[in-house]
C-alpha positions in Angstrom: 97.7 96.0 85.0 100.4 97.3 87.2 101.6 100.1 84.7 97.8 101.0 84.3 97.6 101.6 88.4 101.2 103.1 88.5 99.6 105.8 85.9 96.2 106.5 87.5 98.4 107.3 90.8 100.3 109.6 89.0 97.6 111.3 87.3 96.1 111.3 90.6 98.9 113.2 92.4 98.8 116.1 89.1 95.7 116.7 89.8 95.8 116.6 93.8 98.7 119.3 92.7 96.3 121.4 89.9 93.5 121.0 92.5 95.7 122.7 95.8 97.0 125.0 93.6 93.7 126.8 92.3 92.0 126.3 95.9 93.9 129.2 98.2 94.4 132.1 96.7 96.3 133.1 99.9 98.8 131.2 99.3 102.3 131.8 98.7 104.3 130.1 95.5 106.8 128.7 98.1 103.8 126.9 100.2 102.1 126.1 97.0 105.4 124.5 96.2 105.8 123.0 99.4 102.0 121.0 98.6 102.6 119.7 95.6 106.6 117.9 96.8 105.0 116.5 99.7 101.9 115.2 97.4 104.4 114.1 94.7 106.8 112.7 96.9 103.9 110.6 98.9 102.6 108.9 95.7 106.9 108.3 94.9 106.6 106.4 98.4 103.6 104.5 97.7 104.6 103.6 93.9 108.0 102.3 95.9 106.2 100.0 97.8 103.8 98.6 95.7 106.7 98.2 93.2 108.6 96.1 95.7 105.6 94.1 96.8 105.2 93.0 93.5 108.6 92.5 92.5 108.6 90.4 96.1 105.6 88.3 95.3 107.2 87.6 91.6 110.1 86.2 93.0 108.2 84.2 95.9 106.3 82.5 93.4 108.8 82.3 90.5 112.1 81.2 92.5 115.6 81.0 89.8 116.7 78.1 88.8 119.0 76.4 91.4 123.0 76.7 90.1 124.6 73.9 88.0 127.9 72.8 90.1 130.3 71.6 88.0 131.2 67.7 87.2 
């Protein structure tokens, strides 16, 4: 489930970036380059945190096992 939202974000953010890219014609490669870092670079940040959520809820729920001390 995770790995199937994790690749509807990123298909998502390509097309944000094909869909900015045909819409002004005005602009220039740089700012058209400029759009699609910041849109690629906000769907890193939210992949990040929904990756550490769950990796933080895991653990909550699923604590390791205490350590053995010796005899």
């Amino acid at each position: 489930m995770i790995q199937a939202v994790i690749i509807a974000v990123v298909v998502l953010s390509l097309v944000l970036c094909w869909r900015n890219c045909h819409r002004d014609a005005g602009m220039t490669r740089f700012e058209a380059l400029r759009t699609r870092m910041k849109i690629i670079l906000l769907v890193l940040a939210v992949c990040g945190l929904c990756s550490k959520a769950v990796v933080h809820t895991y653990r909550h729920f699923n604590p390791p096992p205490p350590p053995i001390i010796g005899p």
